[in-house]
Residue frames relative to the residue before (quaternion, step in Angstrom):
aa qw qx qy qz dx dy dz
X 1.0000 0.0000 0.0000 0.0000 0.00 0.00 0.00
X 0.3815 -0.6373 0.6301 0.2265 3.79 -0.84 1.21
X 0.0331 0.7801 -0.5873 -0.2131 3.11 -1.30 0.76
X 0.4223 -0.7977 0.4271 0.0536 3.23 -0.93 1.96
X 0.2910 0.8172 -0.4771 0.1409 3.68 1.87 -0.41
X 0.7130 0.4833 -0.2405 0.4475 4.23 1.03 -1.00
X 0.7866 0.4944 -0.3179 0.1889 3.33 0.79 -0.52
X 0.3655 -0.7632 0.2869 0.4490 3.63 0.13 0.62
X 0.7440 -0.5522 0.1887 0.3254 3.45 -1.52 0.03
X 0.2821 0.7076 -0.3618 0.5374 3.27 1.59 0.53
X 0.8839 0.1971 -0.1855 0.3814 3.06 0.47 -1.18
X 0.3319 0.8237 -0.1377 0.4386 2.99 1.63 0.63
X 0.6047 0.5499 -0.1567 0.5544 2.70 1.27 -1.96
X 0.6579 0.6480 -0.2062 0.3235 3.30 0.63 -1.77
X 0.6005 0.5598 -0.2741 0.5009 3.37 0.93 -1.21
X 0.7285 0.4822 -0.2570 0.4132 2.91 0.20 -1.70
X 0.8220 0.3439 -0.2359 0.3879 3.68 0.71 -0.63
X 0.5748 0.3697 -0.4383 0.5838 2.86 1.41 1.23
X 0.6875 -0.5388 0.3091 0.3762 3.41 0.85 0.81
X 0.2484 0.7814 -0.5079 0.2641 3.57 1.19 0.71
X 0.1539 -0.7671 0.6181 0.0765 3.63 -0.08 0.69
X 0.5686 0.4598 -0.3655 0.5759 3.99 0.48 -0.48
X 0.7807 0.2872 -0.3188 0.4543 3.92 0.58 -0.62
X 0.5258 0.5188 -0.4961 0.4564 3.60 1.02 0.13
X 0.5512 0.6251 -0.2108 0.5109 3.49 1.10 -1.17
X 0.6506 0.2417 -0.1939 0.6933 4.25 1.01 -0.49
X 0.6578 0.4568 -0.4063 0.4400 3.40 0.38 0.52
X 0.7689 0.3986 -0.1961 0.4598 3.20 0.86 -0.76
X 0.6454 0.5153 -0.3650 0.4299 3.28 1.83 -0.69
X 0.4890 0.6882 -0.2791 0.4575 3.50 1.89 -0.57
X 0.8609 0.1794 -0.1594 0.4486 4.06 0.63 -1.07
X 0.4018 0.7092 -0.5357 0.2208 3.61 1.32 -0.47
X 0.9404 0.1707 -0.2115 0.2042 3.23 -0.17 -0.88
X 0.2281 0.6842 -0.4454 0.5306 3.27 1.85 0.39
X 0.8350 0.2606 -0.1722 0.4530 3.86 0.11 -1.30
X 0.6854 0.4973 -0.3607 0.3910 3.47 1.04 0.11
X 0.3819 0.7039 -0.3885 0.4557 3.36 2.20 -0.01
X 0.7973 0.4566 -0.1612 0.3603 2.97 0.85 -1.95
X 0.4291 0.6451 -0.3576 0.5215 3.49 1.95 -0.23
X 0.7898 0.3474 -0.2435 0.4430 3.05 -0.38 -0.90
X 0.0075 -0.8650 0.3478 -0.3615 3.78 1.13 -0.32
X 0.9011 -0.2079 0.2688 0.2695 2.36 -1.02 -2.12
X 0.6005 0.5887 -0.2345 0.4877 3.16 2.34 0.17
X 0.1197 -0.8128 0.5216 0.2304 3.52 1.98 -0.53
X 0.8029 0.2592 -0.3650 0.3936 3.75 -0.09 0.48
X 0.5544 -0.7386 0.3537 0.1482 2.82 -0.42 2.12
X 0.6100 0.3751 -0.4237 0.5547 4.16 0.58 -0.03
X 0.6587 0.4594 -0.4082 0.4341 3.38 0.15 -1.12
X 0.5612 0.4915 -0.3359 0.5750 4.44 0.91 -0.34
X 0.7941 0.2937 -0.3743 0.3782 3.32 0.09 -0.89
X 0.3783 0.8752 -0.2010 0.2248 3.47 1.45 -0.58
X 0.6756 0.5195 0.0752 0.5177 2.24 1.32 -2.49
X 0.5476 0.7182 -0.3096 0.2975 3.34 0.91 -0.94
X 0.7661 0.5642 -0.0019 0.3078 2.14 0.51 -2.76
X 0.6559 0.5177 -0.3170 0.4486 3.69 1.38 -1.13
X 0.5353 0.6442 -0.3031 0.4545 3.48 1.41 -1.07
X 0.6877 0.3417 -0.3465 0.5387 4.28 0.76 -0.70
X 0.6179 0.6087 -0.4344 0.2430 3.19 0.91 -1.37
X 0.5318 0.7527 -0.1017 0.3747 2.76 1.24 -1.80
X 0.6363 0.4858 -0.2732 0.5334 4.16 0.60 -1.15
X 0.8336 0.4233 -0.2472 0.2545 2.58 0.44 -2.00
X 0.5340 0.6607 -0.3259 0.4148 3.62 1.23 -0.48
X 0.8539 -0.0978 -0.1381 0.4921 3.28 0.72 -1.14
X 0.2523 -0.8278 0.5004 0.0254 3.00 0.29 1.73
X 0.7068 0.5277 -0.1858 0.4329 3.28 0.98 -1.76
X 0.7485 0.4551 -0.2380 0.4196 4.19 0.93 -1.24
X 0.6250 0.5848 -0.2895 0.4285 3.35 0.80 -0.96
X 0.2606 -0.6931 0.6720 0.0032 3.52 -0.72 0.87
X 0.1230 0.7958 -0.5770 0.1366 3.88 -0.68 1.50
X 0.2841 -0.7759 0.5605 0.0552 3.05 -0.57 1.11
X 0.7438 -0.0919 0.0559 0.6597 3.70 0.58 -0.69
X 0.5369 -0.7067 0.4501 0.0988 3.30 -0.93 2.15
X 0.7779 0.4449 -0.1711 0.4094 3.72 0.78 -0.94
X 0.5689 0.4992 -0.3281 0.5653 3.35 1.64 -0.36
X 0.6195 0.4633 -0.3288 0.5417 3.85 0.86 -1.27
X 0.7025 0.4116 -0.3569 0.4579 3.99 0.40 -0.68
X 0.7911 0.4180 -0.2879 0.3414 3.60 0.79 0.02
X 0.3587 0.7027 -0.2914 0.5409 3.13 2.29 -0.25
X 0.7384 0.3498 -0.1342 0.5607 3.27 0.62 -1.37
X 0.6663 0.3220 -0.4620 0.4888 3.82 0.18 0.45
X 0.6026 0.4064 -0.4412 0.5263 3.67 1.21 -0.13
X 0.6573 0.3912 -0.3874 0.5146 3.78 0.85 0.41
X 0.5380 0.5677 -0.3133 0.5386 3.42 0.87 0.13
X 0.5825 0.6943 -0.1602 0.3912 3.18 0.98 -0.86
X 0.7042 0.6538 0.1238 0.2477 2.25 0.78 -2.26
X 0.5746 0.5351 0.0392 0.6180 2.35 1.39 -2.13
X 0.8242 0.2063 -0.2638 0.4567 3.90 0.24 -0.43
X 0.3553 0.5819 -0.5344 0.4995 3.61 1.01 0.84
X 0.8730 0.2636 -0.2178 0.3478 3.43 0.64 -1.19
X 0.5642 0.3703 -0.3985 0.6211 3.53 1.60 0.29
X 0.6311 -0.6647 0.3921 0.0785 3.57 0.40 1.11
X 0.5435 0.6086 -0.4093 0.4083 3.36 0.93 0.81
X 0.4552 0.3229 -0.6362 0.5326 3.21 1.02 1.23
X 0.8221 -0.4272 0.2950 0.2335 3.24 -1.95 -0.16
X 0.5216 -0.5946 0.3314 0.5143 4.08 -0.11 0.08
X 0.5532 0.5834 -0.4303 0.4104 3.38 1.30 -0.41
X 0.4773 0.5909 -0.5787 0.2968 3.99 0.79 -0.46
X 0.7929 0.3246 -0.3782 0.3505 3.62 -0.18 -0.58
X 0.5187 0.5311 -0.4135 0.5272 3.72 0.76 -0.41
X 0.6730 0.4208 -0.3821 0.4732 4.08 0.22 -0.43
X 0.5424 0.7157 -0.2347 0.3721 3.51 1.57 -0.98
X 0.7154 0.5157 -0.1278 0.4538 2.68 0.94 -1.55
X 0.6488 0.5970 -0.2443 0.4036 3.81 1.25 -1.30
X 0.7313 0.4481 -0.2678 0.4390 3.57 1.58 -1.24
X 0.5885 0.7049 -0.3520 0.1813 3.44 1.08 -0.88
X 0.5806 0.5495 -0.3681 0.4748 3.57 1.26 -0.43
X 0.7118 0.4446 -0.1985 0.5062 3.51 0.73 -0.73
X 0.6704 0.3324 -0.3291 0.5759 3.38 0.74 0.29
X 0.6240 0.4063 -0.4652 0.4787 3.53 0.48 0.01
X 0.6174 0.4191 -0.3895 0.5399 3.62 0.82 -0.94
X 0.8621 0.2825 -0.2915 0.3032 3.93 0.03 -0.57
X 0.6922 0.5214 -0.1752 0.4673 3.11 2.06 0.67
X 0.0382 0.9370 -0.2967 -0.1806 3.07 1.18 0.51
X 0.5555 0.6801 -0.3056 0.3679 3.25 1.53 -0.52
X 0.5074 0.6746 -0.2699 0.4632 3.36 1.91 -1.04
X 0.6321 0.4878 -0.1713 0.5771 3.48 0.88 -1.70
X 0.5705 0.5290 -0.3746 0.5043 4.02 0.61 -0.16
X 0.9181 0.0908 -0.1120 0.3692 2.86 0.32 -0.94
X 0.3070 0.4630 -0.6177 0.5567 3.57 1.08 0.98
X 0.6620 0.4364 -0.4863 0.3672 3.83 0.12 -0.71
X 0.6399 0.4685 -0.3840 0.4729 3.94 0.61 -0.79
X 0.6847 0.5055 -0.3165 0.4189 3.64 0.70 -0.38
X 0.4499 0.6312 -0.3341 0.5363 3.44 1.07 -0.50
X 0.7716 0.4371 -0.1844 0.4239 3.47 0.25 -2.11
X 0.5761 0.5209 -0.3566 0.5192 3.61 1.34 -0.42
X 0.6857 0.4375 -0.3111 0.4915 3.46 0.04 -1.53
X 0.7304 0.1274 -0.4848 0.4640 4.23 0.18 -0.02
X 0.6457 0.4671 -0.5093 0.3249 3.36 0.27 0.13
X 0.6840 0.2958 -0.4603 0.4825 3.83 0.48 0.19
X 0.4753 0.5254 -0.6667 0.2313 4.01 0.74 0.75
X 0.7694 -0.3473 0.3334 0.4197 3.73 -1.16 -0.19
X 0.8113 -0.3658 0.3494 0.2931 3.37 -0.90 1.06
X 0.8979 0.2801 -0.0913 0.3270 2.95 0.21 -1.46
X 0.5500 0.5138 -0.2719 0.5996 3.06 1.64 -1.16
X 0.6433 0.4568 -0.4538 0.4142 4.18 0.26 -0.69
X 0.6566 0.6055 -0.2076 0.3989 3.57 1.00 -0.77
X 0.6668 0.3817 -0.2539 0.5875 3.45 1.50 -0.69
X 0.5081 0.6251 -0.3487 0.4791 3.48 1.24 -0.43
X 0.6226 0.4648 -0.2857 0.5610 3.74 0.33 -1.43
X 0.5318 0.6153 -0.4109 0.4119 3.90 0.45 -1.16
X 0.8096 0.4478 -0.0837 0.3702 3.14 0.34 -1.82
X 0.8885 0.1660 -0.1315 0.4071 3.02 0.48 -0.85
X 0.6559 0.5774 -0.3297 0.3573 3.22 1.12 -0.08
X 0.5721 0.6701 0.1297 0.4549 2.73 1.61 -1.72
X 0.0389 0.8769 -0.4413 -0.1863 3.14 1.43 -1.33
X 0.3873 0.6744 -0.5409 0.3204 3.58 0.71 0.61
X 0.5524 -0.6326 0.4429 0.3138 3.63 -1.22 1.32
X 0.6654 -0.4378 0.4503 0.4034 3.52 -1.63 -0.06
X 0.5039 0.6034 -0.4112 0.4614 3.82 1.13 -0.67
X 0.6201 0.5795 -0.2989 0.4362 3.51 0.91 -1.81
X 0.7278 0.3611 -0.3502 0.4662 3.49 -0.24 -1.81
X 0.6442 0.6078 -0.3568 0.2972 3.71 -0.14 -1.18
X 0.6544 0.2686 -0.2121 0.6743 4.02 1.11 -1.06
X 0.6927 0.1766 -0.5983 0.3619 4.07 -0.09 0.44
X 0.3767 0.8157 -0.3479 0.2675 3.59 1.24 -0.35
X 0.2355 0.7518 -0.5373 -0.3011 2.95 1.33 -2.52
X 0.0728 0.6451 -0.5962 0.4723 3.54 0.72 2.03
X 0.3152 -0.5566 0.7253 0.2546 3.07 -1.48 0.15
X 0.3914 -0.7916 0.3760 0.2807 3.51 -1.30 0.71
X 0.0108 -0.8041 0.2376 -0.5448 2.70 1.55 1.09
X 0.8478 0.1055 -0.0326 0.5186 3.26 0.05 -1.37
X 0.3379 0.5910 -0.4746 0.5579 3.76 1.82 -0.30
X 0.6231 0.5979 -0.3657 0.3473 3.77 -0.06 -1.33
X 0.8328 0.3060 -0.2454 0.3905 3.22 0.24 -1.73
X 0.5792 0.6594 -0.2963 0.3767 3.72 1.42 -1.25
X 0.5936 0.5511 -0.2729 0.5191 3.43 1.12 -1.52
X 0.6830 0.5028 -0.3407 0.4058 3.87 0.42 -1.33
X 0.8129 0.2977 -0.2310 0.4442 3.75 0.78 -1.17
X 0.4660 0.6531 -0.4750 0.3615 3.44 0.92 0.56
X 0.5955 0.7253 -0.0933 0.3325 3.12 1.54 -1.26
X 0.4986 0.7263 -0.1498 0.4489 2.18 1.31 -2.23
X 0.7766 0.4600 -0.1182 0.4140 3.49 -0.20 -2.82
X 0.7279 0.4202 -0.3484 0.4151 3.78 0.81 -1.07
X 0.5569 0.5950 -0.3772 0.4400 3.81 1.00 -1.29
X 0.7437 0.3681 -0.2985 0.4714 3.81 0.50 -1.22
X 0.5936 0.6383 -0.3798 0.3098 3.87 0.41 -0.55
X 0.6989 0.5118 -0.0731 0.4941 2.83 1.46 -1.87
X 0.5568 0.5747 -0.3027 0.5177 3.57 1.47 -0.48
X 0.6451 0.3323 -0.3871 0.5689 3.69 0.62 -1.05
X 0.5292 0.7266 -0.4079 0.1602 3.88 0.40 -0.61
X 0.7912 0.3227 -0.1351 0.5016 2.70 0.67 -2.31
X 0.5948 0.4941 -0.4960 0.3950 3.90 1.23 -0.30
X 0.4193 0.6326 -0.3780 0.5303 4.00 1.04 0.05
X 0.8039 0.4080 -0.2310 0.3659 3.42 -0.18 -1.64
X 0.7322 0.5356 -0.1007 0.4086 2.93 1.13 -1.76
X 0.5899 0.3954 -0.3802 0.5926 4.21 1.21 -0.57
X 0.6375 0.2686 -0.4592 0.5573 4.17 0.61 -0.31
X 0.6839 0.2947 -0.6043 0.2834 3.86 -0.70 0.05
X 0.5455 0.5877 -0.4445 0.3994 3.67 1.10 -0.48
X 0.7831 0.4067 -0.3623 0.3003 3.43 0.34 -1.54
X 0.6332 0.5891 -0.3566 0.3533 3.72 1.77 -1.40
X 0.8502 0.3489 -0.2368 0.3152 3.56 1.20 -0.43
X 0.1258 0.7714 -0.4198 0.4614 3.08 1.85 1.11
């Protein structure tokens, strides 16, 4: 057995892209449990981490040869915040994951301003790619503060159709902002793990 314990992850990488099995083997013995800390984290259920992990080596080790890595510890933590990510939305953490969500999210925006930055740029995005028409009754609404009665007579709309436009804007913004803060919120956990 080579022991690879000095060499840095550069020289690692390298290995590995030459089919170094002893350097996949010092890689994995080097981030497992560092990225399974930052797993578990934010999934609390100790398979659904090791899970995540596991897909994250599997995952290298496959495309050792395609994948282009520039810095081993950043790419190995990207990919457990997609893993992650990934088991939030196939439901193999517990029902309690979003309720804890919900408890941290004030406190991290206030002790994060960069977090709260960027959910705000995402927002400004998510109404700007709805339809024309619907981003336009939106802005109305909220910016504007004019009622549905209002938009509907400069519109010549029926308020009615405000109703339905307003609802699916919401709708498009409420879900965007949902995949967001569960995004924003598993990378400030995992980056400050």
């Amino acid at each position: 057995m080579q022991n690879l314990t000095s060499n840095t992850d550069d020289q690692l990488l390298q290995l590995l892209r030459e089919n170094d099995e002893w350097a996949f083997a010092e890689i994995y013995n080097r981030y497992w449990k560092p990225l399974y800390s930052s797993a578990h984290n934010i999934l609390q259920v100790k398979e659904a981490a090791q899970d995540a992990v596991q897909e994250v080596f599997i995952s290298l080790w496959k495309r050792r040869l395609l994948v282009k890595i520039e810095c081993l510890q950043s790419y190995l933590y990207q990919a457990t915040r997609f893993q992650v990510f990934k088991a939030i939305r196939a439901e193999k953490t517990d029902n309690n994951f979003f309720n804890r969500l919900a408890l941290i999210t004030k406190d991290i925006l206030t002790e994060d301003p960069m977090l709260f930055k960027e959910l705000e740029t995402l927002y400004y995005q998510l109404i700007q790619s709805l339809p024309a028409d619907e981003q336009e009754i939106f802005l109305l609404h909220r910016d504007a503060g004019l009622t549905y009665k209002q938009i509907a007579e400069q519109k010549n709309i029926s308020v009615k159709t405000v109703e339905k436009k307003m609802s699916h804007a919401l709708k498009e913004i409420r879900f965007g902002m949902d995949d967001a803060m569960a995004v924003l919120l598993v990378t400030s956990v995992l980056t400050s793990a």
